[in-house]
N, C-alpha and C positions, 0 to 999 in steps of 0.2 A: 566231323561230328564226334561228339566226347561221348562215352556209355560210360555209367557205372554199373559196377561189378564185372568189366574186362578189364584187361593190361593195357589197352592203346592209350595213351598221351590225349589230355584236351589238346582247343587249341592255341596255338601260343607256348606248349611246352617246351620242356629241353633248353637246356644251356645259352642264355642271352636271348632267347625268343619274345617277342611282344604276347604279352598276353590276352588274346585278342578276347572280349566279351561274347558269351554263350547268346546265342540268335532266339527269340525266344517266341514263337508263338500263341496268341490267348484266341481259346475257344471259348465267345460270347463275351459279350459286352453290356449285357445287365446289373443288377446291383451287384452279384458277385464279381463280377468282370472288374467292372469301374471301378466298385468302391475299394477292394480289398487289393484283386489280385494284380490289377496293371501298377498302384500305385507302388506297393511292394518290391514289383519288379524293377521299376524303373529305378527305384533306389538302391538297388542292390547293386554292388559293384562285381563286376564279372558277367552281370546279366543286360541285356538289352533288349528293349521290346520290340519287335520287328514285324509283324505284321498281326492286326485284329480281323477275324474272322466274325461279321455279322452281316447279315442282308438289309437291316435295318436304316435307312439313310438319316433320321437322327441320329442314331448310336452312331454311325459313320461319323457325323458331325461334331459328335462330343468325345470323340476317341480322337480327332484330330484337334479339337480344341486344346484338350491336355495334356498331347502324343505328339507333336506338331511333324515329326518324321516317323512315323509309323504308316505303314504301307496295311491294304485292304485287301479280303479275299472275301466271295459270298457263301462261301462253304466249306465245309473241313476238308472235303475232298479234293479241294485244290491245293494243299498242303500238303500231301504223298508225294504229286511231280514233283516240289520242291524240296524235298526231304535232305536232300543232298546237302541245302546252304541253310537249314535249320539244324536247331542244338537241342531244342528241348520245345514239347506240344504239352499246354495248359491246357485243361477241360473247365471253363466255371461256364457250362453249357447247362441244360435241364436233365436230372435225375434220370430218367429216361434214356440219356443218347451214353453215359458213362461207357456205359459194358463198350457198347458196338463202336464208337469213337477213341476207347483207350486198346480194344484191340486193333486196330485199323491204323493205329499210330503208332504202336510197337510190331505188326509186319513191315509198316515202312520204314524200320531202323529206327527210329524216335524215342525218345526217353517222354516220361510223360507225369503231370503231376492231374492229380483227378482233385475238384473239388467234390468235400463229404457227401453223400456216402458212396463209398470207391463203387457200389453195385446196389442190386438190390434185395441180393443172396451173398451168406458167407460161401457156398459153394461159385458161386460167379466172381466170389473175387479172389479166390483161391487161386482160379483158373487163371487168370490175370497175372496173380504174381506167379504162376508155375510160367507162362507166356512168357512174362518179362526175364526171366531167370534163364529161358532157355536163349534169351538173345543176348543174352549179357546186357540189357538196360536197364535204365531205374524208371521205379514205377514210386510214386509218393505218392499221400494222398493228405488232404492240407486239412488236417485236425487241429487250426491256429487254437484253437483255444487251450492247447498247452501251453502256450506263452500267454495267457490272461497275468495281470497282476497277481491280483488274490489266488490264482494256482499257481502261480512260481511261491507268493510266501508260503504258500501252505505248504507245498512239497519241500520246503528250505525246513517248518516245522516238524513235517514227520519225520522226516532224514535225519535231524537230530535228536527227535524221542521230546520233543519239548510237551508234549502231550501224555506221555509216558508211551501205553498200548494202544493204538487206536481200535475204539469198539465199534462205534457207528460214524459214519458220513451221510453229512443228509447235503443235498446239494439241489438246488432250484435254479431254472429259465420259467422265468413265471412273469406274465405277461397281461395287460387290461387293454383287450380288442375285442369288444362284444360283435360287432359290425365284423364279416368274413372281408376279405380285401379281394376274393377271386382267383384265378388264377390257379396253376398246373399243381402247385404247390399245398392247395386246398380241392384239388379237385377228390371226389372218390374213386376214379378210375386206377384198380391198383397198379397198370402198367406203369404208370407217373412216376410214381414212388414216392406221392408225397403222404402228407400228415407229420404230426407234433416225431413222434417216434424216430421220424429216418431222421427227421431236420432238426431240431434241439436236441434230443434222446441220442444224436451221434455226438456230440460234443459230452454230455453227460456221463454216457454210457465210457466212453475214451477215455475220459478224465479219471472214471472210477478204478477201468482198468490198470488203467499206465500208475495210481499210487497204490493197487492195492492188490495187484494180480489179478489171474484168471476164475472166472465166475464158475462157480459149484451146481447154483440154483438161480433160478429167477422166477420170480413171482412176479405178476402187473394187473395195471387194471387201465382201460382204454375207454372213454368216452366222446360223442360227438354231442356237444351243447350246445352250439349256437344255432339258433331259428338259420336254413342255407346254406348251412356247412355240410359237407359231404364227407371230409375225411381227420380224420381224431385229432384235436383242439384241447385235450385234458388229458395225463398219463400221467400213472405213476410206476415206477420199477422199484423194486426191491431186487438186491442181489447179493445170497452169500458169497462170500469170495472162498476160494478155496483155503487162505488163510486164516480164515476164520472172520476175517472182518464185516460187517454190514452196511450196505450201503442202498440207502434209500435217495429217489431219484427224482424230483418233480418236474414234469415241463407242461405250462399252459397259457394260454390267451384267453383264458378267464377269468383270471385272476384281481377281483378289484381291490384285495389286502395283499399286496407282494409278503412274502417271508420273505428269511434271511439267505446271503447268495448257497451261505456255508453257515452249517453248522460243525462242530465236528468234535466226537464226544472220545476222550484216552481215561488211562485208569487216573490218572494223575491232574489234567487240566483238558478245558476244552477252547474249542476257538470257534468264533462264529464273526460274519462279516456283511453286510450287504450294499448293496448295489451293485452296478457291473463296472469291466474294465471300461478305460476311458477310450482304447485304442479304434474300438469301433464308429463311434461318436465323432473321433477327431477325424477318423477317414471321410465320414458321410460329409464332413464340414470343411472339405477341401483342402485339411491339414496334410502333411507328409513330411514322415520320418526322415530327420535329418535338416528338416527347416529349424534353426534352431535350435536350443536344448530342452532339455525334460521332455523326451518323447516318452508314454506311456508314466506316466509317475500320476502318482494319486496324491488328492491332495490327503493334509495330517485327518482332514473332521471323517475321511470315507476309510479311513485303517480298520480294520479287523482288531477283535480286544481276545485277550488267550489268557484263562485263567479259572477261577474259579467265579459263583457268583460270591458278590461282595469281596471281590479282588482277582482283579483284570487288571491287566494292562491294556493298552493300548502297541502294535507291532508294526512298525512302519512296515508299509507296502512295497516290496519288489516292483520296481518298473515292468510294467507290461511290454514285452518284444516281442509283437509278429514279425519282426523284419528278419527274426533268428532262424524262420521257416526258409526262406528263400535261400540267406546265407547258406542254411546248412545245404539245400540245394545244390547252388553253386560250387560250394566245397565237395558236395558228392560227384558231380561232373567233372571236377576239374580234375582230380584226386582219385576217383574209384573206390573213394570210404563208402559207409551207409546213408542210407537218407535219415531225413527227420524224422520222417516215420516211414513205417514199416507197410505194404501191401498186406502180412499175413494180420497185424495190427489192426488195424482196419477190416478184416473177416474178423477176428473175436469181436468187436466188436457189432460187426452185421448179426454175429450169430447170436449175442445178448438180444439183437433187437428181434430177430427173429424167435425164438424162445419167448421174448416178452408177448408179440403178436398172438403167441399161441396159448400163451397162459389167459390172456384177456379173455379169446374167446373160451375157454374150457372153465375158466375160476380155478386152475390147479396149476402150484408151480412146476417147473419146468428144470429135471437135472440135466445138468451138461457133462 
């Protein structure tokens, strides 16, 4: 079994060695299991899917469907005894089991990637990465949406100032579900950890960070709209960044006028874009990276325009790659580099959400 962050060799290293692929574990086989993270896996080279963890006997049946050698276990816990001939333990399980299943899989030696949000607290996922660090393994936590289209060109934008200064980011996951769908995810029980905040507000919040640094202040405001919803369906963030930049934040499922995905305002030109990447879409649609060409590319009519009003251009769209999550995985296993992202990474950004939680209820921003 290969760590990153020690000296020991994956496996397969050393002079003329086969390089054998990483064994790879997934915890749950729901829409994040299925759709995102097995297919991901499977295409990665270095990595192999080796056994799905559900009690579920459909999800059995459709993990076999399009795993056709993938082996079953009904509980994480069966995965410690065999720690030995695994390489690496996936969590895309419920918000809830993160903490107590990514530590439980780093005392069994395991390297471990956690679907968003790595915990429930920046102090709980502190801990985690303090855990992972003292065993010498990797601890990731799969903030794909830094590989979105329209955030790879945008980040290609700011990097070269094609904006000039960046002043404000206005960024939306804005959504029309009047109807709750149920489920842990909308439940109010804050053990869960669900609501709009942990579950789009991570991806938001991440994004804002990763172009624009660490948050100064946060201001929010958190509502529950829908007739049966129990937990927040409507937020908004505000966040100065310590650089000075502003970045406002929408994420809702009530939204029956979508805005733009990105707005985004420099002293010199702005850019603004909408819709979403396509990479999710093509998962749900049974597509997979590497069938073919143009994975993740957008068509010319959905590009983002950068300029001024009454003179814009149009800016072709960066190919969307989630499949760079996994890679850089693999490359951290193999190699003992960094991950894709960071444990500590993923606490700034719990601790925006948290900050934000607190400003909703009090009406007062929140410095950090």
């Amino acid at each position: 079994m290969s760590t990153s962050g020690s000296t020991a060799p994956g496996p397969g290293t050393g002079p003329g060695a086969r390089r054998a692929p990483f064994r790879v574990a997934l915890v749950g086989y729901g829409p994040a299991g299925s759709f995102f993270h097995a297919p991901l896996i499977a295409a990665t080279p270095g990595l192999v899917l080796d056994t799905v963890v559900t009690g579920s006997p459909e999800r059995r049946e459709q993990a076999r469907a399009e795993h056709p050698d993938v082996r079953f276990a009904g509980t994480a816990a069966e995965l410690w005894a065999r720690a030995g001939v695994l390489d690496l333990v996936v969590l895309a399980s419920p918000n809830r089991t993160h903490v107590e299943l990514a530590t439980a899989a780093l005392e069994a030696g395991l390297p471990v990637v956690v679907d968003k949000p790595l915990a429930g607290t920046a102090a709980e996922a502190r801990e985690l990465a303090a855990l992972a660090a003292s065993r010498g393994l990797l601890l990731t936590v799969f903030h794909n949406r830094r590989w979105d289209s329209d955030f790879l060109t945008l980040r290609g934008l700011v990097d070269k100032r094609e904006l000039g200064e960046v002043q404000r980011f206005e960024s939306r996951f804005e959504r029309w579900r009047p109807q709750p769908k149920g489920g842990w995810r909308e439940s109010g029980d804050p053990a869960e950890i669900g609501g709009l905040l942990y579950d789009l507000g991570s991806h938001l919040v991440d994004q804002a960070l990763t172009l624009f640094g660490p948050a100064a202040l946060v201001y929010a405001e958190s509502d529950v709209q829908r007739p049966g919803a129990a937990a927040d369906d409507d937020d908004f963030i505000a966040i100065t960044h310590a650089g000075g930049v502003r970045s406002h934040l929408w994420m809702s499922a009530t939204t029956a006028r979508l805005g733009p995905r990105f707005r985004v305002l420099g002293s010199t030109a702005g850019y603004v874009t909408y819709g979403l990447d396509p990479q999710e879409g093509a998962l749900r649609e049974g597509l997979r990276p590497g069938q073919g060409t143009g994975w993740g590319a957008e068509p010319e009519s959905s590009w983002g325009t950068l300029g001024t009003d009454g003179n814009a251009r149009p800016v072709p769209s960066a190919p969307g790659d989630y499949p760079a999550f996994y890679r850089g995985v693999e490359a951290a296993l193999r190699d003992g580099g960094p991950p894709p992202v960071t444990a500590l990474e993923a606490a700034a950004t719990l601790e925006v959400i948290e900050a934000a939680r607190l400003s909703a209820r009090t009406g007062q921003a929140v410095r950090l």
